[in-house]
DRENPA-3360 file (N, C-alpha, C; in nm, 2 decimals, always signed):
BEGIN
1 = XXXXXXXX = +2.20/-2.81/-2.39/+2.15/-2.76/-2.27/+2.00/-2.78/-2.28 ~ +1.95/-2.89/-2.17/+1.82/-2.89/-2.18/+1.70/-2.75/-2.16 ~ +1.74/-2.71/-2.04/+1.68/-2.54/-1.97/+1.59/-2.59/-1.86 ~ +1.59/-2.69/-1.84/+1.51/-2.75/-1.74/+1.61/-2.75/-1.57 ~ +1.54/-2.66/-1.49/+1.68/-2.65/-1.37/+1.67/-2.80/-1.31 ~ +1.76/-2.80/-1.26/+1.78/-2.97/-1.20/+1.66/-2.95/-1.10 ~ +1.60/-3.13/-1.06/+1.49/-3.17/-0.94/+1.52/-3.17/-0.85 ~ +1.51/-3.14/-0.72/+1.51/-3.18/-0.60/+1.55/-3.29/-0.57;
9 = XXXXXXXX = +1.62/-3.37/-0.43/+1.64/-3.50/-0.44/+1.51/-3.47/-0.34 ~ +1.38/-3.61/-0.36/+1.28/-3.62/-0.27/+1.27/-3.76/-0.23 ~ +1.28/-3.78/-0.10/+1.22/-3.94/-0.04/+1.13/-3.93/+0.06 ~ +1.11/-4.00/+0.13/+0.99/-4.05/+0.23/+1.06/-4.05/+0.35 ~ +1.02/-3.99/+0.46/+1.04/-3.99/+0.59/+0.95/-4.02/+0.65 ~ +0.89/-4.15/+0.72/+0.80/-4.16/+0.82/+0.63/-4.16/+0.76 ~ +0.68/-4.17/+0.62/+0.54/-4.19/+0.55/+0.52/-4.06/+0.46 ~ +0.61/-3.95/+0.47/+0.57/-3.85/+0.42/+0.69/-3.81/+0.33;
17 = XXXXXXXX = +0.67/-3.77/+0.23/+0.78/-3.68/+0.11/+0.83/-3.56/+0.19 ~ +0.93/-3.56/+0.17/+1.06/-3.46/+0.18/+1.13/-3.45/+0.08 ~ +1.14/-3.30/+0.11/+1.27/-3.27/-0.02/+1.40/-3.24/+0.04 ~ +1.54/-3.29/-0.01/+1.65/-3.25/+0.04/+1.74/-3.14/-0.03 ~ +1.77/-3.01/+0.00/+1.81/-2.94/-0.04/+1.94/-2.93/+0.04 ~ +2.05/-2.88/-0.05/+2.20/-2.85/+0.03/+2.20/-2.70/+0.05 ~ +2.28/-2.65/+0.18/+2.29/-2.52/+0.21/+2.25/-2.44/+0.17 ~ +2.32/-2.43/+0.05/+2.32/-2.36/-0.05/+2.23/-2.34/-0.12;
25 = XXXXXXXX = +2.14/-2.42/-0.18/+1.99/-2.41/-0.22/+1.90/-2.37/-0.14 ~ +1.90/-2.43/+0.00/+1.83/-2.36/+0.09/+1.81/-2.22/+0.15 ~ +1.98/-2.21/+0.17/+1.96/-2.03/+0.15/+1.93/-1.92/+0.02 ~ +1.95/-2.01/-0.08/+1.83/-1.91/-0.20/+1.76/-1.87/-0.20 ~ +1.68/-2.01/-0.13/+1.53/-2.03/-0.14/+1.50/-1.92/+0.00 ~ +1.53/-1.95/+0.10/+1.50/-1.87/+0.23/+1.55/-1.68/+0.18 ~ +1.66/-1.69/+0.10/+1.66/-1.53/+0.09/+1.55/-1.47/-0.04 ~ +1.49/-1.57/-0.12/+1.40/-1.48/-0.21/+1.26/-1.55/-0.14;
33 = XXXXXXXX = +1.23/-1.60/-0.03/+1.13/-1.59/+0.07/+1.14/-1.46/+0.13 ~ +1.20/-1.38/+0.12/+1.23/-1.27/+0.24/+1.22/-1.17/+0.14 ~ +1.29/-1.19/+0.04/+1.28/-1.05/-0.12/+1.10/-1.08/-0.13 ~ +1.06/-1.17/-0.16/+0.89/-1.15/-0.17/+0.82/-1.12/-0.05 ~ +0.83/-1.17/+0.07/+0.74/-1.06/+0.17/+0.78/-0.94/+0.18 ~ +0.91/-0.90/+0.16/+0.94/-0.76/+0.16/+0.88/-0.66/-0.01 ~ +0.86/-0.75/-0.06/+0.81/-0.67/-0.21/+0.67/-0.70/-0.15 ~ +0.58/-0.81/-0.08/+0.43/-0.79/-0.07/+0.39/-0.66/+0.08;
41 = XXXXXXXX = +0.51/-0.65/+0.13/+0.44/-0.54/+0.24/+0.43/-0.42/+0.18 ~ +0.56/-0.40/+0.09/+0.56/-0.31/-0.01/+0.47/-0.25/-0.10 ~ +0.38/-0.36/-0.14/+0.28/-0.33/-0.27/+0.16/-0.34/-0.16 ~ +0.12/-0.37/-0.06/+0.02/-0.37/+0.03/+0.02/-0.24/+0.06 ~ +0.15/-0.18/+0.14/+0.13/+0.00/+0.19/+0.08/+0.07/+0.05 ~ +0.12/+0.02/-0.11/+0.13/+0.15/-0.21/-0.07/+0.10/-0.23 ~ -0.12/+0.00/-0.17/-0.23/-0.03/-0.21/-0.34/+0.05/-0.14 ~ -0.25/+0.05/+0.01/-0.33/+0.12/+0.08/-0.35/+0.31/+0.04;
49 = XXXXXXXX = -0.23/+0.32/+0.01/-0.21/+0.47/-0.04/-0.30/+0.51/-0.17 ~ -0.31/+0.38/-0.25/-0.40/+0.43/-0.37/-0.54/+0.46/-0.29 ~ -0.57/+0.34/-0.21/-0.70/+0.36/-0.17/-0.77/+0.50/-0.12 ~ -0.66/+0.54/-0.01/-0.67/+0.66/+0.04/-0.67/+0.81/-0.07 ~ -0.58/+0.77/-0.12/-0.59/+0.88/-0.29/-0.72/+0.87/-0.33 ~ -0.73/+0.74/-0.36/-0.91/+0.73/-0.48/-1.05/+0.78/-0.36 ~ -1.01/+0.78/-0.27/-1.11/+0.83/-0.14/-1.16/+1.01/-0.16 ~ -0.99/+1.02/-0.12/-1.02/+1.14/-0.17/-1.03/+1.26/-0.27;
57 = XXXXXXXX = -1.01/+1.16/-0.38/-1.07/+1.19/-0.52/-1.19/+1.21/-0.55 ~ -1.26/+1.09/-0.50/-1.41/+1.08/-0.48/-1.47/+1.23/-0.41 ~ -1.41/+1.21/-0.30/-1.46/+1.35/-0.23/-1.46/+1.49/-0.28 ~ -1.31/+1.51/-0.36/-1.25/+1.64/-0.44/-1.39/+1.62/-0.54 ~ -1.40/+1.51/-0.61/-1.51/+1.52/-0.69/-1.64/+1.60/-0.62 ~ -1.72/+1.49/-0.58/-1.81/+1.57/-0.50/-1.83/+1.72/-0.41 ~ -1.70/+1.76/-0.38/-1.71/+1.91/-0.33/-1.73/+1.96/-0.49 ~ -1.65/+1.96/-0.53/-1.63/+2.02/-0.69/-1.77/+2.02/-0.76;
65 = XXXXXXXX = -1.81/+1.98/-0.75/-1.99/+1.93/-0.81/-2.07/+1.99/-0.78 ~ -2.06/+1.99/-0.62/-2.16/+2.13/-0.52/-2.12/+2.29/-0.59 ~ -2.01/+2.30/-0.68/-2.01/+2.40/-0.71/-2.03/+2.55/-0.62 ~ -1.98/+2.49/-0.46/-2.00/+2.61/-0.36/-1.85/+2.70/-0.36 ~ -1.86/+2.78/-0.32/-1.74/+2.90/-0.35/-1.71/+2.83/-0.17 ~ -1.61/+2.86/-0.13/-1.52/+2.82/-0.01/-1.56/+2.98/+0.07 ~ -1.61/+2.95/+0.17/-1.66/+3.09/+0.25/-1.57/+3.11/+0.38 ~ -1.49/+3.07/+0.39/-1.41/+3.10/+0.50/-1.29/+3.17/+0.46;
73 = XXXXXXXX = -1.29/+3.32/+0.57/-1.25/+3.42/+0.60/-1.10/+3.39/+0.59 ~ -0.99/+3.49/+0.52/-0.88/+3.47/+0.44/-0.83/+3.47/+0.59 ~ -0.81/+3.50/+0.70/-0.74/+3.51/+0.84/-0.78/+3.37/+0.86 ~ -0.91/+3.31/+0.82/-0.92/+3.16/+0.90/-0.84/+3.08/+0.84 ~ -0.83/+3.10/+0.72/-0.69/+2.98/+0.61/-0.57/+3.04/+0.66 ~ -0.55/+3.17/+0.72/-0.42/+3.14/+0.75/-0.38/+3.13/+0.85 ~ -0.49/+3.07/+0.96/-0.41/+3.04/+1.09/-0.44/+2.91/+1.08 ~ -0.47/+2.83/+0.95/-0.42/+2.65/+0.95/-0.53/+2.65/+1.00;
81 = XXXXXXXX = -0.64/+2.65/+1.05/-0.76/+2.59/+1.12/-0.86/+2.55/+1.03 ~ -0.95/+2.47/+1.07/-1.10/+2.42/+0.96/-1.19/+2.42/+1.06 ~ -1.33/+2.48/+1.04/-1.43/+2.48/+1.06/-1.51/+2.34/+1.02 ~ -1.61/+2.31/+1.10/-1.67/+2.23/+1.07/-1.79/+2.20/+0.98 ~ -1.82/+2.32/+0.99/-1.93/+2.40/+0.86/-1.88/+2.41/+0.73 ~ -1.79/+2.39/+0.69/-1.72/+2.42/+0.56/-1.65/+2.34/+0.51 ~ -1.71/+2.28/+0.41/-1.69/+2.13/+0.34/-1.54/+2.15/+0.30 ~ -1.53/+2.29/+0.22/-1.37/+2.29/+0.14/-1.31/+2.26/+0.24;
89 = XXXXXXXX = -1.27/+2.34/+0.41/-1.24/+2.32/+0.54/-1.17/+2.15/+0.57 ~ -1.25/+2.11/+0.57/-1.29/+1.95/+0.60/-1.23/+1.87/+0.52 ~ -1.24/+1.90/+0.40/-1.17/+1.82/+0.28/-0.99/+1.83/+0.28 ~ -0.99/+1.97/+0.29/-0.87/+2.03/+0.25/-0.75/+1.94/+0.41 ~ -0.84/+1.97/+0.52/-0.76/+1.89/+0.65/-0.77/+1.74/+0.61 ~ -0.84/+1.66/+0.57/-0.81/+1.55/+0.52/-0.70/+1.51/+0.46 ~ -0.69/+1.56/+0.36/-0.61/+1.57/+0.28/-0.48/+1.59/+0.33 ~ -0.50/+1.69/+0.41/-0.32/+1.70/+0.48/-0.28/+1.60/+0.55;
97 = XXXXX = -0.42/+1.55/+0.61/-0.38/+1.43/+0.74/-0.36/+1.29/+0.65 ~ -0.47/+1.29/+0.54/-0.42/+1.12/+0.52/-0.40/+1.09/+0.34 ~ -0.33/+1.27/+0.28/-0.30/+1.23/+0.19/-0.16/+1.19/+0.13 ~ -0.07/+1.20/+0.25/+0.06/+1.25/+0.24/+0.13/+1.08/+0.23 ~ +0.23/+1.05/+0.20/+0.25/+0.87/+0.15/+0.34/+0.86/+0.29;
% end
């Protein structure tokens, strides 16, 4: 067994190379065309998701660094709202809105 998969049959149509594939090779080839754009849309969304994570990593960093204590009033965290004034506020709604996959 050599391990070399068989060649294509290829000739010239009209001046130009073609390759002739049977059915059956052709639908291989057309269903792992369709397994790789479905695995690159795939790795594209998890790319975008890292992005958004390392975003707001960056940010968790930077509040964290200010070393400011979170000043908003234990009734304001619990009716779900953020102030605009209040960085932890701000961060924390981010986070719900564009950290979630």
């Amino acid at each position: 067994m050599s391990g070399h998969a068989p060649q294509p049959t290829r000739m010239r149509l009209n001046g130009r190379e073609i390759v002739l594939l049977s059915q059956e090779e052709y639908q291989r080839l057309d269903a792992s065309r369709r397994q790789v754009g479905a695995q690159h849309t795939r790795l594209r969304k998890a790319h975008q998701q890292f992005e958004t994570l390392e975003n707001l990593l960056t940010q968790a960093r930077a509040l964290l660094a200010t070393r400011e204590p979170h000043t908003c009033s234990p009734s304001h965290v619990e009716q779900d709202t953020t102030t605009a004034d209040c960085p932890a506020c701000r961060f924390l709604a981010r986070c719900q809105d564009e950290g979630r996959p």
